[in-house]
C-alpha positions, 0 to 999 in steps of 0.5 A: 812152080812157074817161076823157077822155070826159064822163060818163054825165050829159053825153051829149046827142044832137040831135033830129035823125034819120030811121031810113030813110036815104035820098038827099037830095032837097033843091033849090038856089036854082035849083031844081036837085037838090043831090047830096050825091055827087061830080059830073062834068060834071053826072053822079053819080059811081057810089058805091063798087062795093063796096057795093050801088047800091040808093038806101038807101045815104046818104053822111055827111051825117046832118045838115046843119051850121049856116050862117054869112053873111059877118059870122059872124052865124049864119044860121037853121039846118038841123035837127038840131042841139041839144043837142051835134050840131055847130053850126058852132062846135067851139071858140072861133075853129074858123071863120076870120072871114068879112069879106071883108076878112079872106079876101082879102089885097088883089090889089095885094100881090103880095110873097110871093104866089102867081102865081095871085093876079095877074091875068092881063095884057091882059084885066080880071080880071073878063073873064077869069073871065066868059071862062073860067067864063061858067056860073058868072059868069050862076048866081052873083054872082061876085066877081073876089077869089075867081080866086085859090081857084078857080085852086088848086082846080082843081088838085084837078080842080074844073070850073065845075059843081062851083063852082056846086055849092060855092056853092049849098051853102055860098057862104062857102067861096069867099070864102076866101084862098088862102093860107089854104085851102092851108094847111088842104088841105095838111095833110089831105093831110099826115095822108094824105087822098089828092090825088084824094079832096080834090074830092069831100071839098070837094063834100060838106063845102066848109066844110072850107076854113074850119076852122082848122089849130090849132083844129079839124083838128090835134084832130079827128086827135088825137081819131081817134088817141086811139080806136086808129086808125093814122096810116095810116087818117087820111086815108080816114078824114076822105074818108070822113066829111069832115063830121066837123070840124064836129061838137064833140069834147066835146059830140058825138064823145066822147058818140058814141063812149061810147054805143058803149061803154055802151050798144051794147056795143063794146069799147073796144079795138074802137072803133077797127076799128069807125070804121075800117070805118064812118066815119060812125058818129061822124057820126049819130044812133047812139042812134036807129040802133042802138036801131031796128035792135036792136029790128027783128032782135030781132022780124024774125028773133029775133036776141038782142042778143049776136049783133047786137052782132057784127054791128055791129062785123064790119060797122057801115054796116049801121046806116045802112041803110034798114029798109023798103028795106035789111033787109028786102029782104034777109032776105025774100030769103033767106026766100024760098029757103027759110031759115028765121030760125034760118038767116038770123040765123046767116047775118047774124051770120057774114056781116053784109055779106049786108046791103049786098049788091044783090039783083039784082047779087048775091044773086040771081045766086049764088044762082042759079049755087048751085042751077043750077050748083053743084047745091047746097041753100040749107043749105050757105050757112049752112055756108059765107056767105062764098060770098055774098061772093065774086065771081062772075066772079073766084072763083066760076065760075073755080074751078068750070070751072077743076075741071070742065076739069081733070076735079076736081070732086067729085061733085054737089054741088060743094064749097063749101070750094073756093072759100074758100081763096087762089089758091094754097092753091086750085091745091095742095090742089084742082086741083094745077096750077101758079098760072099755069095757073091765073090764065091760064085765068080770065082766059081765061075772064072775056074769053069773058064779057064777049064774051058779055054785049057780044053781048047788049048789041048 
């Protein structure tokens, strides 16, 4: 791959950056809060349950992209874009013209057009949209030539909210032709973006309706499967960093992904797995990123440069962590256990994931659970960090009670290594009993929990 990138002299990065990445506070023009996430009804959706919900974690949007008003002329834009960080303009032609002329093809053409091109009967168009979006028709101005595009839309389960939100951030997008925006959604869901994901790719980066097949999706693809990525991972690729398309394969990606290699240190044959863990890695500041958290771990805990590289590429979202309110946290936490930095960086470098862990919804209980009930010393997570990966409620505890009710468990403390291996590999060598008995009494015992924690609630 090295050689289809610029060289060394080329690489440019904006001077756009913020090391503590934090939610967005910006305002609409009605001075409500832009969420960068996925609504419903007005409510934030939970982001990935995978992942702490501690405010530090950002979505994809490092930057803003440029906007364009209806006659293409370029509109002031957000900062952080120079020098290469994507401007709106990709290649020559990327954007489809913005007269509304050209996004509409006259309602009078009904040949070859969909149905929901054609106003309903009985009613004006007008009247019909007021009736059926009347929130939207009193926030915007709306336009009777864009029922078209939100009739399609709301196949992808777009309500009115998610509209408004649509226009407040990028009004353009709505004055799409339908034919046109299904074109461009049918292939993303051709290179396998999920139905169910198009809504909140839309929500986060409505400019994806105007991105041409030919001259910006197709290469923006065949630049993901130029790093090693398989055509299986394409779509949760692009729902995850949807604003991917509008930043410049040459002036951004390619010297993106060539720090990587250079100055990070990440094999060319892992660039692949990286992206795949972290698809917004390509999408931020990486110079800035990485050189902060590098020299941070190497003062904070002593960490050499080899064992951060590791980290980046077993776990590369930590680098869009917040210091102040993601790293630090963490490690005093473990600090205050009793580790000392020897012990957190091996800890960290095994398992970087500790990383993006909630405290309070999962450090903190296992390590409680750890001492309480496993009577075990703090020593033997640097052995076995995997155990602060595991589940509580679905591995942990389980195996613990299941070998206490067998009458199994090893003698204080309880053995670590019981709880690594499969559930199978787990009822041969530790508990020998069948898997079933197994599996039964878990969720016998996840129904006694939860009935517990209701009655707390009540």
């Amino acid at each position: 791959f090295s050689h289809q990138l610029p060289s060394r002299g080329a690489l440019k990065f904006s001077t756009h950056s913020n090391p503590k990445i934090l939610k967005s506070n910006r305002r609409s023009r009605y001075g409500q809060p832009l969420s960068p996430y996925d609504q419903d009804d007005d409510e934030e959706v939970s982001r990935a349950s995978d992942v702490s919900d501690d405010d530090w974690l950002l979505n994809d949007d490092f930057a803003e992209i440029s906007e364009f008003d209806v006659n293409r002329k370029r509109s002031k834009s957000h900062k952080g874009f120079v020098n290469g960080h994507s401007d709106g303009r990709n290649s020559k032609h990327t954007l489809e013209k913005s007269n509304a002329a050209n996004y509409y093809n006259s309602s009078n053409q009904t040949n070859g057009v969909s149905s929901l091109d054609v106003p309903r009967k009985g009613k004006s168009t007008r009247k019909a949209m007021e009736d059926r979006f009347p929130r939207l028709s009193e926030e915007v101005e709306l336009d009777e030539k864009w029922l078209p595009l939100i009739d399609y839309l709301s196949t992808f389960g777009l309500k009115e909210s998610h509209f408004i939100q649509m226009y407040e951030r990028h009004m353009p997008s709505l004055q799409i032709n339908v034919c046109s925006a299904k074109e461009r959604l049918e292939y993303l869901l051709s290179v396998g973006v999920k139905q169910r994901d198009v809504r909140r790719m839309l929500l986060r980066q409505p400019q994806i309706l105007e991105y041409t097949v030919e001259n910006n999706l197709k290469s923006h693809v065949a630049f993901l499967m130029s790093l090693g990525i398989p055509s299986s991972r394409f779509g949760q690729i692009i729902a995850a960093a949807p604003s991917l398309f509008s930043y410049s394969i040459e002036n951004s990606l390619k010297p993106t992904v060539r720090y990587l290699v250079e100055e990070v240190g990440i094999k060319e044959k892992d660039l692949g797995k990286v992206v795949q863990l972290s698809p917004q890695i390509l999408v931020q500041r990486i110079d800035i990123s990485w050189n902060t958290r590098l020299n941070f771990l190497s003062e904070e805990i002593g960490a050499p440069r080899d064992s951060i590289v590791k980290m980046v590429k077993k776990h590369p979202q930590f680098l869009h962590f917040s210091i102040d309110d993601g790293l630090l946290p963490r490690i005093n936490f473990l600090r205050s256990i009793g580790m000392c930095n020897a012990d957190i960086l091996k800890v960290l470098t095994s398992l970087t994931q500790v990383l993006s862990l909630s405290l309070e919804e999962n450090l903190k209980p296992k390590y409680k659970y750890l001492v309480n009930e496993l009577h075990n010393e703090v020593h033997s997570l640097t052995k076995y960090p995997m155990y602060l990966s595991l589940s509580i409620d679905q591995r942990i505890r389980p195996r613990h009670r299941f070998l206490l009710s067998l009458k199994k468990a090893p003698k204080r403390p309880f053995p670590l290594s019981s709880l690594v291996p499969t559930d199978e590999c787990f009822c041969q060598q530790w508990a020998g009993t069948s898997l079933d008995k197994y599996i039964d009494f878990r969720q016998r015992l996840l129904l006694k929990e939860f009935a517990k924690k209701y009655e707390r609630k009540g």
